[in-house]
TORZAKOL-235828 format. One record per residue (C-alpha): residue number from 1; x, y, z. Coordinates in pm, 1 decimal, decimal comma. Layout:
residues N
<site resi="NUM" east="X" north="Y" up="Z"/>
...
//
This chain:
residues 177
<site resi="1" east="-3135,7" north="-5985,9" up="-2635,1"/>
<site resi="2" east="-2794,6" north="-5818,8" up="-2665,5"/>
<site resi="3" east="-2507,5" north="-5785,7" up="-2447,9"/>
<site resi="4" east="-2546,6" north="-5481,5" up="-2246,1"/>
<site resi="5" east="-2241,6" north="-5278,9" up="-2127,8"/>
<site resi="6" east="-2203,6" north="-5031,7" up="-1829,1"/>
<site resi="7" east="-2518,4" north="-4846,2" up="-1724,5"/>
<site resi="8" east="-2726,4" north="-5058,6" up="-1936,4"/>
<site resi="9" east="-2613,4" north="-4953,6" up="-2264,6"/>
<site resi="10" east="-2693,8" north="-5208,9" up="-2503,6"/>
<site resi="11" east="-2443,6" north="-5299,2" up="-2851,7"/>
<site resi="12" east="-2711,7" north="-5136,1" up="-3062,0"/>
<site resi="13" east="-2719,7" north="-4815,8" up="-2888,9"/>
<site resi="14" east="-3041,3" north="-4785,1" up="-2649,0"/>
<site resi="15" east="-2810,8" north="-4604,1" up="-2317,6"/>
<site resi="16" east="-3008,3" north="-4535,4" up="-2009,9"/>
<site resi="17" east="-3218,0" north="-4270,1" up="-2133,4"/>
<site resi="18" east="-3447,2" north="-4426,9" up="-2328,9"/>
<site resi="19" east="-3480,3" north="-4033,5" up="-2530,0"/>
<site resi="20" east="-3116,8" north="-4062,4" up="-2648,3"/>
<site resi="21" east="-3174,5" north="-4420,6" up="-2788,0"/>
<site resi="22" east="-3043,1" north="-4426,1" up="-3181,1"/>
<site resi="23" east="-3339,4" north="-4725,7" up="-3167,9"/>
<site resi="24" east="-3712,1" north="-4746,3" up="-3161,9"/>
<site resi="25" east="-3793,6" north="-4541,3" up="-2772,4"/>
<site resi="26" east="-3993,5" north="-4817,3" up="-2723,8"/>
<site resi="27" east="-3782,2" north="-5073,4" up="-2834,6"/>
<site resi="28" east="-3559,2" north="-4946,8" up="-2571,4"/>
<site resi="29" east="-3786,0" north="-4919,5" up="-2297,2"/>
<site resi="30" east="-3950,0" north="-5264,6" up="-2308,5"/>
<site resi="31" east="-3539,3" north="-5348,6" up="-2328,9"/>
<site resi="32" east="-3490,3" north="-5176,7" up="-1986,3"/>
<site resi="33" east="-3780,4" north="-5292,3" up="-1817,3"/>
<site resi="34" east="-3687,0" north="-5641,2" up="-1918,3"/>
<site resi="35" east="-3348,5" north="-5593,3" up="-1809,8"/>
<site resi="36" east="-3467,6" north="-5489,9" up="-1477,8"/>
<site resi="37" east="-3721,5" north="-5769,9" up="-1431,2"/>
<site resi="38" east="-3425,2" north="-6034,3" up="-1488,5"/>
<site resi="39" east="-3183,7" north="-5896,4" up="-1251,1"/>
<site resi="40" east="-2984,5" north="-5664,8" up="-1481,1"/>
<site resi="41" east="-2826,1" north="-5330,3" up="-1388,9"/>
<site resi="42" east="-3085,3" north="-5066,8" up="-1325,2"/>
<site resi="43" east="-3069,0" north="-4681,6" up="-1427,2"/>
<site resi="44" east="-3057,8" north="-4587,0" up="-1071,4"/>
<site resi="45" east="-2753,0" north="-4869,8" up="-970,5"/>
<site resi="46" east="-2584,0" north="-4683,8" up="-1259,3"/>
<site resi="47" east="-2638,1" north="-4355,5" up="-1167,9"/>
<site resi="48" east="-2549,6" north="-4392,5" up="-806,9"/>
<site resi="49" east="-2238,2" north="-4545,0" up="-869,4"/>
<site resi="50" east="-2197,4" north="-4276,4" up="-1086,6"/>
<site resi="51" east="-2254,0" north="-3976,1" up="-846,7"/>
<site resi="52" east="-1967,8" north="-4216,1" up="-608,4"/>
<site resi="53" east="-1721,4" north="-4174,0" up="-843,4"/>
<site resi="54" east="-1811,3" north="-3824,1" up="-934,4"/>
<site resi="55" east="-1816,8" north="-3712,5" up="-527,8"/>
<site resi="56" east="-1486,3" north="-3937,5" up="-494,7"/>
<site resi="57" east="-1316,9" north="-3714,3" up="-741,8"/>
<site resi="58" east="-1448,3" north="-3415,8" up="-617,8"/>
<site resi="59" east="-1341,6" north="-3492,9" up="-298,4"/>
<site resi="60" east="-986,4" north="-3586,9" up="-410,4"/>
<site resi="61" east="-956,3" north="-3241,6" up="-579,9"/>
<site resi="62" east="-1117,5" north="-3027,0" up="-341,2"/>
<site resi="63" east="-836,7" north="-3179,4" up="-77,2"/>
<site resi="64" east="-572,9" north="-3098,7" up="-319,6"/>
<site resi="65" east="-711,9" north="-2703,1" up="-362,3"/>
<site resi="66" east="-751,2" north="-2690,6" up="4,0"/>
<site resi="67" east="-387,3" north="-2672,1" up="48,7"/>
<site resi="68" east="-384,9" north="-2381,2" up="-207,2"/>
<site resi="69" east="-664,1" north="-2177,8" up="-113,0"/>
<site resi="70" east="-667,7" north="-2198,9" up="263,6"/>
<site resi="71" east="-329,9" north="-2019,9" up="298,0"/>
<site resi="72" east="-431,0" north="-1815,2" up="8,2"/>
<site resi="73" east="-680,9" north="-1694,7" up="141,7"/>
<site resi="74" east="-542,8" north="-1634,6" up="519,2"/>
<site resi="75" east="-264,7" north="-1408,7" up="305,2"/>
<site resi="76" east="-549,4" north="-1209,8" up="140,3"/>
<site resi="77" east="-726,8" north="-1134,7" up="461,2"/>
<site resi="78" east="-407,4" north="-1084,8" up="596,6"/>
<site resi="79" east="-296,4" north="-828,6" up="355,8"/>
<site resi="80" east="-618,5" north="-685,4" up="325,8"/>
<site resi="81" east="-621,8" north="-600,7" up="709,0"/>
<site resi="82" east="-280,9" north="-447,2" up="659,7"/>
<site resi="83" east="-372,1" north="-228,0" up="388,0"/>
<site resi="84" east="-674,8" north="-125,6" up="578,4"/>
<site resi="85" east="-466,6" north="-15,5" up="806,3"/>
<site resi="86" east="-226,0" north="211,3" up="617,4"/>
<site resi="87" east="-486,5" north="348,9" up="393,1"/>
<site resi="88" east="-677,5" north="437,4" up="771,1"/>
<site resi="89" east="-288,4" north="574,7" up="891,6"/>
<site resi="90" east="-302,3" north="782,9" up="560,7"/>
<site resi="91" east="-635,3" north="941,4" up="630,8"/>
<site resi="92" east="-557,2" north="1015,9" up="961,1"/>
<site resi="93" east="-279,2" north="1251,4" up="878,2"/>
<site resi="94" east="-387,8" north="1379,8" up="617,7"/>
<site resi="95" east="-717,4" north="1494,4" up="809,8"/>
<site resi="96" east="-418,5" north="1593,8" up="1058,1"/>
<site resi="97" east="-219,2" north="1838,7" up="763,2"/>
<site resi="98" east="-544,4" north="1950,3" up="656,6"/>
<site resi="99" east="-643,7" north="2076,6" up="1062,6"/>
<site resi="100" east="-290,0" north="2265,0" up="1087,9"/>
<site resi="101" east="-296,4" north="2385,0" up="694,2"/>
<site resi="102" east="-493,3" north="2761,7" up="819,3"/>
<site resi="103" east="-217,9" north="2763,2" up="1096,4"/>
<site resi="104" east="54,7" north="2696,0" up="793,0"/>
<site resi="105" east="-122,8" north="2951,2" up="619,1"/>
<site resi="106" east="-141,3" north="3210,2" up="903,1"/>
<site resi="107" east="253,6" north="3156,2" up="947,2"/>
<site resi="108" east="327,8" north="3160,3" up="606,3"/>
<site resi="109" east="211,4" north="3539,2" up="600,4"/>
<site resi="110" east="380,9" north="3631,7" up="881,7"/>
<site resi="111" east="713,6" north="3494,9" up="765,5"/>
<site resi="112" east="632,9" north="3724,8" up="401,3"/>
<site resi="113" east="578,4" north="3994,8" up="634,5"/>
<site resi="114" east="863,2" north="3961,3" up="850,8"/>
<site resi="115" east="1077,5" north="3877,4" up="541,3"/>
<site resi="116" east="1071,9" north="4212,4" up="409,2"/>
<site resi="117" east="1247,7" north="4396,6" up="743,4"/>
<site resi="118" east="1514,1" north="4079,0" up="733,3"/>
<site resi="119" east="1587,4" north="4199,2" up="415,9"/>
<site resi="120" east="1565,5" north="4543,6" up="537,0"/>
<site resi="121" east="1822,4" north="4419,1" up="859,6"/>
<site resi="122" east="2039,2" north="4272,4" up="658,7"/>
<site resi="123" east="2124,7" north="4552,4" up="368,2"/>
<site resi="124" east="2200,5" north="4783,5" up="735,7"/>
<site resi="125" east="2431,0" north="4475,7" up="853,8"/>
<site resi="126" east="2602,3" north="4513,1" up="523,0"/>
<site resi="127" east="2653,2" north="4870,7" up="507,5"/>
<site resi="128" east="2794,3" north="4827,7" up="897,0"/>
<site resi="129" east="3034,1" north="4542,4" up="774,5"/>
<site resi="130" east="3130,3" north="4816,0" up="492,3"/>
<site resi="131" east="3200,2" north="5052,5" up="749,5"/>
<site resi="132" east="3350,5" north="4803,9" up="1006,8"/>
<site resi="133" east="3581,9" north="4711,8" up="669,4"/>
<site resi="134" east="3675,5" north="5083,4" up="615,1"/>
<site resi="135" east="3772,5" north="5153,8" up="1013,1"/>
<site resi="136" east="3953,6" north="4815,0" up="1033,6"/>
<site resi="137" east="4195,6" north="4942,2" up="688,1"/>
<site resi="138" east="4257,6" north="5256,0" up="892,2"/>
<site resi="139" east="4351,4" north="5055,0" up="1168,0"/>
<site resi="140" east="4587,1" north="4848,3" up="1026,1"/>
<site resi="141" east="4760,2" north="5182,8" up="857,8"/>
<site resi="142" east="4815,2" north="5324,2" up="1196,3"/>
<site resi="143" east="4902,9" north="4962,3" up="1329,6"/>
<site resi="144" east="5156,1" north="4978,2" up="1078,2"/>
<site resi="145" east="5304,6" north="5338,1" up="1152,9"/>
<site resi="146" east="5279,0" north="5187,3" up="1543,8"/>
<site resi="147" east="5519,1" north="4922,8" up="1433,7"/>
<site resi="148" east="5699,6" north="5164,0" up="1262,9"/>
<site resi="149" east="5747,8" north="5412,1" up="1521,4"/>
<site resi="150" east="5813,8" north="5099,4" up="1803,9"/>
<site resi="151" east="6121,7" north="4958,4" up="1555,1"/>
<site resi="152" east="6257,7" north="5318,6" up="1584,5"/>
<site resi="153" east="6250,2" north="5338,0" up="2002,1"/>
<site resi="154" east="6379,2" north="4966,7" up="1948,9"/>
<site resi="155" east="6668,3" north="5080,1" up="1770,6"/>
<site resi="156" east="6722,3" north="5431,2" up="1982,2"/>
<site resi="157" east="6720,9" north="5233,1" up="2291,9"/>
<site resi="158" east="6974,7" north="5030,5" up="2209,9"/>
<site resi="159" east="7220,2" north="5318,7" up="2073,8"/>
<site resi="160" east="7153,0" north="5443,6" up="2449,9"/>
<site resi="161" east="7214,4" north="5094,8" up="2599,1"/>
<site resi="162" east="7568,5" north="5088,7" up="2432,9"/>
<site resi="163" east="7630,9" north="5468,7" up="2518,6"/>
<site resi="164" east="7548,6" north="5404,5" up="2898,2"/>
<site resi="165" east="7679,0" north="5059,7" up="2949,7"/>
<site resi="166" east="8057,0" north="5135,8" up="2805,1"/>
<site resi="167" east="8095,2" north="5400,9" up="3119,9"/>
<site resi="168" east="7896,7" north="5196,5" up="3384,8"/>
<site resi="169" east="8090,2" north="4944,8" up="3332,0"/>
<site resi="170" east="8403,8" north="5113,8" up="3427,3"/>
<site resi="171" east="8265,0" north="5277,9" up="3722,0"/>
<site resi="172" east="8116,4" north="4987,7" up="3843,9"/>
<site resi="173" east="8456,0" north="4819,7" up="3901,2"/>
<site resi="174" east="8551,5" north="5134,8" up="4129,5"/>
<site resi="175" east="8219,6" north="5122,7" up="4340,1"/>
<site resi="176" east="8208,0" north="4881,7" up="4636,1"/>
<site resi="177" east="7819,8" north="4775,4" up="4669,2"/>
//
């Protein structure tokens, strides 16, 4: 018999499966069953040490993903909540606009309406700031001849002033009060 290697692979290649043997199948079969009869490793020692490696890895990586996914996944829900929320916001006003859009509407005419005698209002307020403009240049021409007219007394007055005072003031020294 040969050496066999892990899993009871023998040097002329019979492996476990006794299909996948490059041999004779039943070269390779009467090979396992002998090795199994003396005490050598069986298919199903193999395989089970196997499967303990294979879960030991798994376990190793799926420890190492927990600590990516776990908080991953918390920020997803959390952000999924969130946006729940606004899109729930959004729909909620917008159902709220759309309520009040026949009372826009409504008020919307009105205003057009109205618009026309504000327009209306506001060509009389211009003709009465025309007029207003008009009264207030005729006031400031007879403000003017006013002035005129006040500088005149002004001056008159004070021709009087000096044509009184001069003889007042020499009867005043003869009067005893």
């Amino acid at each position: 018999m040969t050496e066999s290697n892990k899993c009871g692979e023998s040097a002329e290649g019979c492996s476990g499966d006794p299909q996948s043997c490059t041999r004779d199948p039943d070269e390779c079969r009467a090979e396992m069953n002998s090795k199994q009869q003396t005490g050598g490793e069986s298919m199903e020692d193999c395989l089970g040490r196997s499967l303990e490696t294979l879960s030991s890895a798994f376990t190793a990586s799926a420890k190492r993903w927990e600590m990516i996914v776990y908080p991953s996944l918390f920020a997803f829900i959390l952000l999924a909540a969130y946006g729940f929320y606004l899109i729930f916001s959004l729909t909620n006003d917008v159902s709220k606009v759309a309520d009040y859009m026949e009372s826009i509407a409504a008020n919307m005419n009105d205003v057009s309406v109205n618009m026309s005698a504000v327009s209306h209002n506001m060509v009389v307020m211009t003709q009465t700031v025309d007029s207003q403009s008009s009264a207030m240049n005729e006031m400031t021409l007879h403000m003017r001849h006013m002035s005129a007219s006040m500088g005149q007394m002004r001056h008159d007055l004070s021709i009087m002033n000096n044509s009184v005072s001069r003889p007042m003031q020499f009867m005043n020294t003869f009067m005893p009060w």
